[in-house]
C-alpha positions in Angstrom: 0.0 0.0 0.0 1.6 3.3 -1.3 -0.6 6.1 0.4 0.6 10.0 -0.5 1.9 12.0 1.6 -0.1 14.9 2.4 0.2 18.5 3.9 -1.4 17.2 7.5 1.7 14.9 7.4 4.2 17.5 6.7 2.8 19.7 8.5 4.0 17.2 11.6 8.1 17.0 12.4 9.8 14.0 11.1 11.9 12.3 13.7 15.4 10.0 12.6 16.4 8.3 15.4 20.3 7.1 14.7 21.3 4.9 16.9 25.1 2.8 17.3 25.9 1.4 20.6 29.3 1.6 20.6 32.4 3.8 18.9 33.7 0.2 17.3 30.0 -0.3 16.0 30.4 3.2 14.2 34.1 1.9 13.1 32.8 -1.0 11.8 29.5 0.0 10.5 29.7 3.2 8.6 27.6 2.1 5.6 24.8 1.3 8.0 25.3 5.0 9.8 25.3 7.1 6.6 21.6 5.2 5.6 20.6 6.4 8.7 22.1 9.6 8.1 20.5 9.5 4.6 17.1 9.5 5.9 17.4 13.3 6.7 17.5 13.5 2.9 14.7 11.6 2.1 12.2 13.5 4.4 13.7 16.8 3.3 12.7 14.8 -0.9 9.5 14.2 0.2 8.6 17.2 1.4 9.4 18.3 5.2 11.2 21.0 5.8 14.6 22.0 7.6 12.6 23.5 10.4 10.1 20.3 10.5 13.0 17.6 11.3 14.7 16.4 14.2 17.6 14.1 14.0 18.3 12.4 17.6 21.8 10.5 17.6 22.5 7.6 20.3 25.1 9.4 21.5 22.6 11.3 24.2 20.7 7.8 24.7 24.1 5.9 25.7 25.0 9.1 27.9 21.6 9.2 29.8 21.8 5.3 30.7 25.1 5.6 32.4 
């Protein structure tokens, strides 16, 4: 099912959520990092704007649990 996007869906923010456990897993994993990364790009294709769009790394999530 391929449903349109329409201005009551852009009118929301689009969250990305990237998330890599460790500093080895973003060694070892960078193709998997820049897709996420890449998402930013696809929202922005589709239609959401800069101000729209949040990108929240794991970075904060691995800092909060310690």
């Amino acid at each position: 099912m391929n449903t349109p996007i329409t201005e009551q869906h852009l009118s929301k923010t689009a969250y990305v959520y990237v998330r890599q456990s460790t500093l080895a897993q973003v060694r070892h994993h960078q193709e998997s990092t820049e897709r996420q990364y890449a998402l930013r790009e696809k929202a922005l294709e589709l239609g959401w704007r800069n101000r729209r769009f949040r990108l929240w790394t794991g970075i904060w999530a691995s800092r909060e649990r310690r």
